[in-house]
C-alpha positions as a Markdown table, in Angstrom:
| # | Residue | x | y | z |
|---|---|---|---|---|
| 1 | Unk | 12.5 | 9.4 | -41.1 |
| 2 | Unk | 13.9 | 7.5 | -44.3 |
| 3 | Unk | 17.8 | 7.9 | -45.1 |
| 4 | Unk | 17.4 | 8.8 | -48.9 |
| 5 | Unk | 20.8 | 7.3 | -49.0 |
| 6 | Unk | 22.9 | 10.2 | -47.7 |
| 7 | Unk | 26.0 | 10.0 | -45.4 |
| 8 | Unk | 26.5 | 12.3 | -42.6 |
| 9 | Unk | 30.1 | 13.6 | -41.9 |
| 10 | Unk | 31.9 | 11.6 | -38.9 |
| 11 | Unk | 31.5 | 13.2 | -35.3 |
| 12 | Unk | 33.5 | 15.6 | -33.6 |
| 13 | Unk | 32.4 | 15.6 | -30.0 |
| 14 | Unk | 30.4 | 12.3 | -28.9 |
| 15 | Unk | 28.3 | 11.9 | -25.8 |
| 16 | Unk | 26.8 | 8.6 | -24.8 |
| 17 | Unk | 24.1 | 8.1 | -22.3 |
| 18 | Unk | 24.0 | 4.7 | -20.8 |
| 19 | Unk | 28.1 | 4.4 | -20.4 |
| 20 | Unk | 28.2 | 2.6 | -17.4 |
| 21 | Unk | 26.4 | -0.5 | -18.9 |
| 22 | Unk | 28.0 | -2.6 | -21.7 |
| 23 | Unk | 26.9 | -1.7 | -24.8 |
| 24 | Unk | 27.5 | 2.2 | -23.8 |
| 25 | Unk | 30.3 | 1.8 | -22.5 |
| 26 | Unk | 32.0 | -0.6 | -24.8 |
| 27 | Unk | 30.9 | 2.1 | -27.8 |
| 28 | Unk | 32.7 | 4.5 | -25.5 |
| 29 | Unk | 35.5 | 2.5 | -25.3 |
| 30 | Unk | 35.6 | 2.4 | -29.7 |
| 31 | Unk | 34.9 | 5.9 | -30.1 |
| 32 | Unk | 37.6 | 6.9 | -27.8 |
| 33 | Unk | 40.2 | 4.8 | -29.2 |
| 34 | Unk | 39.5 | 6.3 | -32.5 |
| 35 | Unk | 41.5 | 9.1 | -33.3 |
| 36 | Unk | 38.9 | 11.2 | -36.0 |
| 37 | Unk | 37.1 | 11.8 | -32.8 |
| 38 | Unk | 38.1 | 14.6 | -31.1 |
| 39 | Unk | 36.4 | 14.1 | -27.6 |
| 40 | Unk | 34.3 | 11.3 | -26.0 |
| 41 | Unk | 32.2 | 12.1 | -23.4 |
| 42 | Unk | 30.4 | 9.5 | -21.2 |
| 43 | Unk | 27.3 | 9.9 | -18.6 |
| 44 | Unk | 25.3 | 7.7 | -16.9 |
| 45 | Unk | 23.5 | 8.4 | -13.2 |
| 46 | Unk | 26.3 | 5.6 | -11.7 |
| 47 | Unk | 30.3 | 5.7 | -12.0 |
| 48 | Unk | 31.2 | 2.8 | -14.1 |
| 49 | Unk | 33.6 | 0.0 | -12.8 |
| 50 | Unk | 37.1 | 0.6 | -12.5 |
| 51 | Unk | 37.9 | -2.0 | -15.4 |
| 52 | Unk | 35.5 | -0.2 | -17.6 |
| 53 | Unk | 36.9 | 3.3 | -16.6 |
| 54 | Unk | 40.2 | 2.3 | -17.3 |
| 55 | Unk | 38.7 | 0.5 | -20.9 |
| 56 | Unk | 37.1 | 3.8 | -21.6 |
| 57 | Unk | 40.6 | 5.8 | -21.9 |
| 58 | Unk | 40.8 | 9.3 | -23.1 |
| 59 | Unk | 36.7 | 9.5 | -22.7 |
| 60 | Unk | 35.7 | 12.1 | -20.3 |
| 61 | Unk | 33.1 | 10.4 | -17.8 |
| 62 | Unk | 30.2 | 12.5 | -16.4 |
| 63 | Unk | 28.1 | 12.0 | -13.2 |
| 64 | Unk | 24.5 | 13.3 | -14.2 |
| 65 | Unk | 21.2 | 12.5 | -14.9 |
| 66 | Unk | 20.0 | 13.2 | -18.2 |
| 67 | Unk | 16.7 | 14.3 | -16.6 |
| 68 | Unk | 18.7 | 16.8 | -14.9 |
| 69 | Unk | 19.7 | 20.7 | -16.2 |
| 70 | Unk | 23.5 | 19.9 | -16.0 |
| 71 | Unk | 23.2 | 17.5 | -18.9 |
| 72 | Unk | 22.1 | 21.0 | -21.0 |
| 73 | Unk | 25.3 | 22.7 | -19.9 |
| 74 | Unk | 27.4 | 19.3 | -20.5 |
| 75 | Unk | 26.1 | 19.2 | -24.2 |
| 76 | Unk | 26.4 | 23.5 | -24.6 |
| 77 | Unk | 29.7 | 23.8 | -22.9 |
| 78 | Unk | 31.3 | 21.1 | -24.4 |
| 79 | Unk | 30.1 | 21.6 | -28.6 |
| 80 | Unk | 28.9 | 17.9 | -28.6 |
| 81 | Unk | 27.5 | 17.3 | -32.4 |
| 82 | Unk | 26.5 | 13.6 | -31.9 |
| 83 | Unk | 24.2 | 12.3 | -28.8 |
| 84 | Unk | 24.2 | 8.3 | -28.7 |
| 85 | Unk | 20.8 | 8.0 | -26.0 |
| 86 | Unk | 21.8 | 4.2 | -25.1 |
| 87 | Unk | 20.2 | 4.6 | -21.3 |
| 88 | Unk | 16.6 | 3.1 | -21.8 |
| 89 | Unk | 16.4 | 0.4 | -18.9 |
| 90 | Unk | 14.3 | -2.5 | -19.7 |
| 91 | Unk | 12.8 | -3.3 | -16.3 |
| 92 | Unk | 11.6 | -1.4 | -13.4 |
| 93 | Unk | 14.0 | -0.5 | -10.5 |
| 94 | Unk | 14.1 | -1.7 | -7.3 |
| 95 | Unk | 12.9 | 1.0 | -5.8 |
| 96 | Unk | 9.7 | 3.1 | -7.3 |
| 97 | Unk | 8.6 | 0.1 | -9.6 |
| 98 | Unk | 7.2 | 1.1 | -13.1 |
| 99 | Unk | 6.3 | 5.1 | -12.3 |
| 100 | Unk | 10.5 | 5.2 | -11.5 |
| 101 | Unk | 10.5 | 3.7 | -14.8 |
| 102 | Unk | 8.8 | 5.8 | -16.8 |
| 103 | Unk | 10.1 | 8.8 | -15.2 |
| 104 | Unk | 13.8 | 7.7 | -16.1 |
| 105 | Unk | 13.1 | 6.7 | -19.7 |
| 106 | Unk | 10.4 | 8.2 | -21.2 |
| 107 | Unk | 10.8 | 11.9 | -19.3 |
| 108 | Unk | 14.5 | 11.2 | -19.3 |
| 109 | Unk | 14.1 | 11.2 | -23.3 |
| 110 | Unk | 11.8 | 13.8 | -23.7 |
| 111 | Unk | 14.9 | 16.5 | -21.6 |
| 112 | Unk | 17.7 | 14.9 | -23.9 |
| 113 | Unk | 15.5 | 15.4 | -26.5 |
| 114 | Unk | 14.6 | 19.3 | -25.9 |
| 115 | Unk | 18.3 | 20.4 | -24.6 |
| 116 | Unk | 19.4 | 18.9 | -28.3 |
| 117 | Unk | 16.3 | 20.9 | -29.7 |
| 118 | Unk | 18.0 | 23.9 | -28.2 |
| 119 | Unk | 22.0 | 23.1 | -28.8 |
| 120 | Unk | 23.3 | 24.7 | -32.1 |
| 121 | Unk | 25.9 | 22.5 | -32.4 |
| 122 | Unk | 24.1 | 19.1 | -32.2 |
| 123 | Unk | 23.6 | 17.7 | -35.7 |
| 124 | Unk | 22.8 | 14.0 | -34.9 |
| 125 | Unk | 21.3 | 12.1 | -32.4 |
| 126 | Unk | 21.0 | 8.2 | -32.3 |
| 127 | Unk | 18.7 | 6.0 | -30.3 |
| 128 | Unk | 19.0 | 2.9 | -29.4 |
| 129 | Unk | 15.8 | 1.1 | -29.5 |
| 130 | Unk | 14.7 | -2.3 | -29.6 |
| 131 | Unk | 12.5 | -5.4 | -31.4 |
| 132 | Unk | 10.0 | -5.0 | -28.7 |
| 133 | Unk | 8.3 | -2.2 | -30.1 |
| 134 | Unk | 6.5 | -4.9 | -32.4 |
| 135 | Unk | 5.0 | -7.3 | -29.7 |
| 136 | Unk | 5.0 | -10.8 | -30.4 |
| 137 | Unk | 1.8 | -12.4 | -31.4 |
| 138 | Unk | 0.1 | -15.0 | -33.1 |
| 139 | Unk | -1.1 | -12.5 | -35.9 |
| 140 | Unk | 2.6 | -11.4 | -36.5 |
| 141 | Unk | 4.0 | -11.5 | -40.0 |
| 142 | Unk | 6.8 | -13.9 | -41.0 |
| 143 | Unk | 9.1 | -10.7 | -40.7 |
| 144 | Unk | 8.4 | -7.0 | -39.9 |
| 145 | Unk | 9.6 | -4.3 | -41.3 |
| 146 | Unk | 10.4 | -0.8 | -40.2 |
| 147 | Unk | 7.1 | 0.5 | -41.5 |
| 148 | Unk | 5.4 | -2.0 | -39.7 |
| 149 | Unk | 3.9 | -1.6 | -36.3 |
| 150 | Unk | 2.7 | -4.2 | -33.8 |
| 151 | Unk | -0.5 | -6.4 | -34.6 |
| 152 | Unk | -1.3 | -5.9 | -31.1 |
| 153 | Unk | -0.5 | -3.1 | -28.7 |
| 154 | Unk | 2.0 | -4.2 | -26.8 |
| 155 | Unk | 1.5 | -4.2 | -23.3 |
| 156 | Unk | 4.9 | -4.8 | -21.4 |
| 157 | Unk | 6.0 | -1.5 | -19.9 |
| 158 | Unk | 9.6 | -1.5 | -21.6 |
| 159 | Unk | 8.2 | -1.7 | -25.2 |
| 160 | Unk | 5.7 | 1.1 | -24.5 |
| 161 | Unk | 8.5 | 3.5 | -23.5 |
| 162 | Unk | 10.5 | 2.6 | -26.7 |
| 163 | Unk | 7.0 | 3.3 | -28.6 |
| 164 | Unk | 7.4 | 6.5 | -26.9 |
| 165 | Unk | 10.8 | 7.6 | -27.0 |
| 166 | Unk | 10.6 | 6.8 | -30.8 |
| 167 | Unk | 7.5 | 9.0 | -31.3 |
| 168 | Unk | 9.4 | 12.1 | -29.0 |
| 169 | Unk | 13.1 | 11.5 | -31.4 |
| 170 | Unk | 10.9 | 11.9 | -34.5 |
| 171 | Unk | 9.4 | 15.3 | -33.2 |
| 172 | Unk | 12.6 | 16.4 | -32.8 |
| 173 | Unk | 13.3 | 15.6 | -36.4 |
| 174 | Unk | 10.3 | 17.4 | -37.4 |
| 175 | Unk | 11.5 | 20.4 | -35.3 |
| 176 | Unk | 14.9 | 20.6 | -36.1 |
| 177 | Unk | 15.7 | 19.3 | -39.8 |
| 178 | Unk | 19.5 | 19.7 | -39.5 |
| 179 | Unk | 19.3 | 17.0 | -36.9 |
| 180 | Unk | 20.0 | 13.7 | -38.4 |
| 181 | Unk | 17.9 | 11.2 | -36.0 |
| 182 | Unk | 18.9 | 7.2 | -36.1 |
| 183 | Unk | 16.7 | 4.5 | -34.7 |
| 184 | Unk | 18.1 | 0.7 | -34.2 |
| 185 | Unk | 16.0 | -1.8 | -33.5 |
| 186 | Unk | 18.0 | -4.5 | -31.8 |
| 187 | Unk | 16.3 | -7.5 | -31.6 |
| 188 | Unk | 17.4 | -9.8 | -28.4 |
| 189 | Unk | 20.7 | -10.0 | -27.6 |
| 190 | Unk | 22.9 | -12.9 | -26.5 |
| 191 | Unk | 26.4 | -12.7 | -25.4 |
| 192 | Unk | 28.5 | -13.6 | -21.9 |
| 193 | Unk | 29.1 | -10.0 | -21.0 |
| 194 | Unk | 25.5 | -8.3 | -21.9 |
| 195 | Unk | 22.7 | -10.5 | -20.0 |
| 196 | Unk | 19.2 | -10.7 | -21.6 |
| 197 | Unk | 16.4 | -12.4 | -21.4 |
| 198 | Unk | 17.1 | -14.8 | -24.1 |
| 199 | Unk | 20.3 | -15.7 | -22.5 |
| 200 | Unk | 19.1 | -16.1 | -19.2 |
| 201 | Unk | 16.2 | -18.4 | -20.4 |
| 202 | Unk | 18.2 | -20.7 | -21.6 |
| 203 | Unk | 20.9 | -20.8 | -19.3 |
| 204 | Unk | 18.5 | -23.6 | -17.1 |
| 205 | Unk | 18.9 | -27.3 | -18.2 |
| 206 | Unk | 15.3 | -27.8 | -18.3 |
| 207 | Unk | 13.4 | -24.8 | -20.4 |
| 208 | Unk | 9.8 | -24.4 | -20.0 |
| 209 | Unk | 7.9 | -23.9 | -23.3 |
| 210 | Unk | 4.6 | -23.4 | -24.7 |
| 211 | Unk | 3.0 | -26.6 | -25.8 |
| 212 | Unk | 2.0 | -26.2 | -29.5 |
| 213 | Unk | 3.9 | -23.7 | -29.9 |
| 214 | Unk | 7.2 | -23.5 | -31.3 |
| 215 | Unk | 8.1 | -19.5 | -31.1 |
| 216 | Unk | 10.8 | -18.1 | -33.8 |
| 217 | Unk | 13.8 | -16.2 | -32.5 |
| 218 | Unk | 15.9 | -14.1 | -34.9 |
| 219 | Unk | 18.7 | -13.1 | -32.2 |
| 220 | Unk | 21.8 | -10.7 | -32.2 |
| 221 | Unk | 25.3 | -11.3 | -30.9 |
| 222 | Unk | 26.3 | -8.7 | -28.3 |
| 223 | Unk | 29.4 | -7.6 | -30.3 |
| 224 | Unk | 27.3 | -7.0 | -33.4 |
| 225 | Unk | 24.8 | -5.0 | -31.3 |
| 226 | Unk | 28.0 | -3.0 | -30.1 |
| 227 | Unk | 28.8 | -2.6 | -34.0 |
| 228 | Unk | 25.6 | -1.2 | -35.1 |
| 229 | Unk | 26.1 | 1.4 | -33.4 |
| 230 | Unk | 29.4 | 2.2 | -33.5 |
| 231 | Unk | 28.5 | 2.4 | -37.7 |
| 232 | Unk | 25.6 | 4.7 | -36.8 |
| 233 | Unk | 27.2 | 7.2 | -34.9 |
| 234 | Unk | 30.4 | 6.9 | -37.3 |
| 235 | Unk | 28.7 | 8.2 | -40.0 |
| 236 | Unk | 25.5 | 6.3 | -41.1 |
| 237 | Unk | 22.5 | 7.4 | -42.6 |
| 238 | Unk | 19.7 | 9.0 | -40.6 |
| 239 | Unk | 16.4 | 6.8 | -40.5 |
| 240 | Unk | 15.3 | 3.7 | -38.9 |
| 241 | Unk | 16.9 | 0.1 | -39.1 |
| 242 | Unk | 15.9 | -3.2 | -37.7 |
| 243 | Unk | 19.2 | -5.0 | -36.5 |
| 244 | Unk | 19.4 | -8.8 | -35.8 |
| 245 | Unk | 21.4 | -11.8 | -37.4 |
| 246 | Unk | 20.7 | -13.4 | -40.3 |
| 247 | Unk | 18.3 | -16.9 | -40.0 |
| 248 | Unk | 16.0 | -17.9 | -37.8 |
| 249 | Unk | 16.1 | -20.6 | -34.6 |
| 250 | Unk | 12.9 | -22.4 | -33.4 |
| 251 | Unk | 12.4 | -22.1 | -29.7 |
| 252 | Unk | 13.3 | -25.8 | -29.3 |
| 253 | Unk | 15.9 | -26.2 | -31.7 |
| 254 | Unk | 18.0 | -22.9 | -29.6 |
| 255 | Unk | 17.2 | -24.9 | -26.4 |
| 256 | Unk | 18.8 | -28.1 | -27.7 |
| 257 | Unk | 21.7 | -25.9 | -29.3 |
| 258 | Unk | 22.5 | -24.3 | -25.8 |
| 259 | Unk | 22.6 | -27.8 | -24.2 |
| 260 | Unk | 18.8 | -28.0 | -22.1 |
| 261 | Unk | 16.0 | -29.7 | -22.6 |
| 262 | Unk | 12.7 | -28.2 | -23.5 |
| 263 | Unk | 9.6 | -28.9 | -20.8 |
| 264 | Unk | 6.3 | -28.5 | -23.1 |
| 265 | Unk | 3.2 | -27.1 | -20.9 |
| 266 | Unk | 0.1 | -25.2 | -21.2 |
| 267 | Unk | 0.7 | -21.6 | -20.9 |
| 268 | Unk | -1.6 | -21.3 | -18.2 |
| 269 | Unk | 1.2 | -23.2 | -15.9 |
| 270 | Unk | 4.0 | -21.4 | -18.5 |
| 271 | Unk | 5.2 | -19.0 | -15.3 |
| 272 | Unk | 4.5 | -21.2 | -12.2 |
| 273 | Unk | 6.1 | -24.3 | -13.1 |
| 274 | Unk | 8.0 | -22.7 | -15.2 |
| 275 | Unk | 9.9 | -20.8 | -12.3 |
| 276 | Unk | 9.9 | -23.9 | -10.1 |
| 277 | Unk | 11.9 | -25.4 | -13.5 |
| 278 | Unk | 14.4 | -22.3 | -13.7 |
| 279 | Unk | 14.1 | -20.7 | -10.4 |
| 280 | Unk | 13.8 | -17.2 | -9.8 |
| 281 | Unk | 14.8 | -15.4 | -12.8 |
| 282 | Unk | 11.1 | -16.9 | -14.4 |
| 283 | Unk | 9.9 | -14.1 | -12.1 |
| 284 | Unk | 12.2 | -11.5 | -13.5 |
| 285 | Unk | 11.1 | -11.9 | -17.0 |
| 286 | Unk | 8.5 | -9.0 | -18.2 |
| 287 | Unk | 5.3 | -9.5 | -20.0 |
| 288 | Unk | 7.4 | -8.5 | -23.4 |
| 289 | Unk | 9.4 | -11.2 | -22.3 |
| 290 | Unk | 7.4 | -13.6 | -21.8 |
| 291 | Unk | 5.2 | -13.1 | -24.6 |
| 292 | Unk | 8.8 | -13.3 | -26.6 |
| 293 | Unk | 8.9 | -16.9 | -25.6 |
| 294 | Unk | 5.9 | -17.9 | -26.4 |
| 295 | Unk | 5.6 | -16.3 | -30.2 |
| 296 | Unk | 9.4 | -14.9 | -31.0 |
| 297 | Unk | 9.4 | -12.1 | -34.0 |
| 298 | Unk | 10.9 | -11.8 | -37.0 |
| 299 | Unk | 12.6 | -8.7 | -38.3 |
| 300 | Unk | 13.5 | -8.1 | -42.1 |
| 301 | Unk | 17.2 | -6.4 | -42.4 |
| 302 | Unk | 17.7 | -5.4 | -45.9 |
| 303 | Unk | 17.5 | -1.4 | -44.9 |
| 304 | Unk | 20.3 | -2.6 | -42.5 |
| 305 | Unk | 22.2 | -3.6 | -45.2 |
| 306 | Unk | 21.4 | -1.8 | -47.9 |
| 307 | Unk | 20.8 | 2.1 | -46.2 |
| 308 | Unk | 22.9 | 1.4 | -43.0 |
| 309 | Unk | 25.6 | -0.1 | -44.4 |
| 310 | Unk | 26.0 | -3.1 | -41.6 |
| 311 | Unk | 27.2 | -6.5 | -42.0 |
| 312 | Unk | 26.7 | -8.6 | -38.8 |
| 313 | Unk | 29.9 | -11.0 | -38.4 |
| 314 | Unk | 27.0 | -13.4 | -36.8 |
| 315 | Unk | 24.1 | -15.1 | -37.7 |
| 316 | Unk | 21.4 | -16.2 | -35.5 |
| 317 | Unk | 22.4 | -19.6 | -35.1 |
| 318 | Unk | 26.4 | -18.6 | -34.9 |
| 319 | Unk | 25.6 | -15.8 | -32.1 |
| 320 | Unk | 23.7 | -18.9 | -30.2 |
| 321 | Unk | 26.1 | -21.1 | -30.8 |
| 322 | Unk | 28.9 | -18.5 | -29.3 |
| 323 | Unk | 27.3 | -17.9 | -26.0 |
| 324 | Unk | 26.7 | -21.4 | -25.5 |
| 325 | Unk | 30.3 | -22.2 | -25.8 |
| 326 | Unk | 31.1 | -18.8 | -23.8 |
| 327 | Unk | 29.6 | -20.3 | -20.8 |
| 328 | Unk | 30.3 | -23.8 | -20.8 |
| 329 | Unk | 26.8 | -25.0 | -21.5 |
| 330 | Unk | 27.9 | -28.7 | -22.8 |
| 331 | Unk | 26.3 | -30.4 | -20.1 |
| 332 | Unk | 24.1 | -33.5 | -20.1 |
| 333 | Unk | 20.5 | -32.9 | -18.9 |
| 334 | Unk | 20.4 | -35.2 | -15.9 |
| 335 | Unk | 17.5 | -37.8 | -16.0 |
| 336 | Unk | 16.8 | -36.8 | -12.1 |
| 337 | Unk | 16.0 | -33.2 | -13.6 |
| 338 | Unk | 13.2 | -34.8 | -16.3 |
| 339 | Unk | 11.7 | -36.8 | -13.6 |
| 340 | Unk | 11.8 | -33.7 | -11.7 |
| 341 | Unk | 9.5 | -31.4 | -13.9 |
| 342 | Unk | 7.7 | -34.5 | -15.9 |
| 343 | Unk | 6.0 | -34.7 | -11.9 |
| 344 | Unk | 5.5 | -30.9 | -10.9 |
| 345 | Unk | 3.9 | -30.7 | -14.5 |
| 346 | Unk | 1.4 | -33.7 | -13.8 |
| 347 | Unk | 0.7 | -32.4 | -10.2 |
| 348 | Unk | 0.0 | -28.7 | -11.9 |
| 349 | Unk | -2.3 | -30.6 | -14.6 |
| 350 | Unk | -4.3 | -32.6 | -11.6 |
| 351 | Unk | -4.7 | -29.4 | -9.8 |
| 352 | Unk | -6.2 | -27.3 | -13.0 |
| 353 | Unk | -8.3 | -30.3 | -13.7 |
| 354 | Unk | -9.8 | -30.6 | -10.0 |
| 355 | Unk | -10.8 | -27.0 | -10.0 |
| 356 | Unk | -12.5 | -27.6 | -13.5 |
């Protein structure tokens, strides 16, 4: 699914999945204050707040389930010619655990997928994917590429649905070659309205890290995120781009940039202490996650820039920088909090040894 270069004409009628979250429903919010567009329409499974109803305007919002027929007669009824599928959620609900997971992702994708198969008068569809789909290992290359896949297989449940929703938009491609299909590859986001796992690491004032490692992070600033795809629904290029900020931030360094203090320790204590450190969003984090943390990735952008046609206003370092100040993290790491962990750690340490 290369780009070859060639522009697609801008969209008449627009349907996003996903529009009750932020980045759906901030693109919502863009597409329907831009007047080349004739109709927005927004669906998600949930009614979105009132502030973001009222943000979203002249956008028409839809109550379904894209796993459900109505979204068929939604997408026939209505002429949409470009689908934005920005619904993927990146853990397990509450309720049903990973099967719930894969059925609203992965099956979710596959009857988006078919109903556009079917509709006439859709012409492009864009994913948003994510980073994640390359795993982070030690065998990782200083920067992947979009032809790249991971070293390893990546095991955390969200990057194996992305694997697989990827696979299922490129059969459609293969079936229906008027369909221009888009894939972005968002690496981690940071921002104060769009929490992610990055962000919520380091909002503690004592991190936990791997000791001897030092993982790389190439990040994205939530408003460039927003951008990407507002540039690749506008009118950009079909194929597959990598998205992230420019430069790279060691593990440590970010910490020290957002105001904490990093906690070195075996990763065999990484997620016990590690939680005790942070509390219970250590618990939250997924294998991907975690496995993030401990190596980070590194994505090459040139396609972004070259094909796509997308400048982001952020580097790595700025985007960091910005949420840091967004959320008033200029605080001074208090020297109860080092004496704190520098104890659990050595109690962890004696246990592990004991048992040895």
């Amino acid at each position: 699914m290369t780009s070859h270069g060639r522009q697609t004409e801008p969209p008449g009628v627009v349907l996003v999945t996903g529009a009750s979250r932020f980045l759906g429903g901030f693109l919502v919010t863009r597409l329907a204050q831009n007047p080349d567009i004739e109709r927005v329409i927004a669906v998600d499974t949930q009614s979105p707040t009132k502030d973001m109803h009222r943000r979203m305007g002249r956008a028409e919002f839809v109550l379904a389930d894209i796993r459900n027929p109505l979204i068929g007669k939604v997408i026939r009824n209505m002429n949409v010619d470009t689908v934005v599928h920005a619904s993927a959620v990146t853990k397990a609900p509450k309720s049903g655990a990973r099967a719930a997971m894969k059925d609203m992702n992965v099956i979710g994708a596959m009857q988006l997928f078919a109903v556009c198969q079917k509709a006439p008068s859709v012409r492009k569809v864009v994913l948003r994917s994510s980073s994640v789909v390359y795993g982070s290992s030690a065998k990782d290359p200083a920067k992947f590429t979009e032809e790249m896949s991971a070293r390893r297989r990546p095991t955390g449940a969200f990057a194996r649905d992305m694997i697989e929703i990827e696979g299922y938009l490129r059969g459609l491609a293969r079936r229906r070659s008027d369909i221009d299909t888009t894939i972005l590859r968002l690496a981690p986001t940071v921002g104060n309205r769009l929490p992610g796992s990055v962000s919520n690491y380091l909002t503690s004032p004592l991190v936990p890290n791997v000791l001897g490692r030092d993982a790389r992070l190439q990040l994205l600033h939530e408003e460039d995120a927003l951008g990407a795809l507002e540039c690749a629904t506008l009118g950009g290029p079909p194929g597959t781009y990598n998205v992230a900020g420019d430069g790279i931030v060691m593990m440590t360094q970010a910490v020290r940039r957002a105001g904490g203090l990093s906690v070195p320790m075996p990763y065999g204590l990484f997620r016990n202490v590690g939680h005790a450190l942070v509390g219970s969003v250590m618990k939250s984090f997924t294998k991907e996650e975690l496995d993030y943390f401990h190596f980070g990735c590194g994505l090459d952008t040139r396609r972004m820039r070259e094909e796509l046609g997308f400048e982001p206003r952020w580097t790595t370092k700025e985007a960091l920088d910005d949420f840091a100040r967004g959320i008033g993290m200029s605080r001074l790491v208090k020297s109860e909090w080092v004496d704190k962990a520098e104890s659990m750690l050595l109690s962890a340490l004696g246990e592990r040894t004991e048992v040895r």
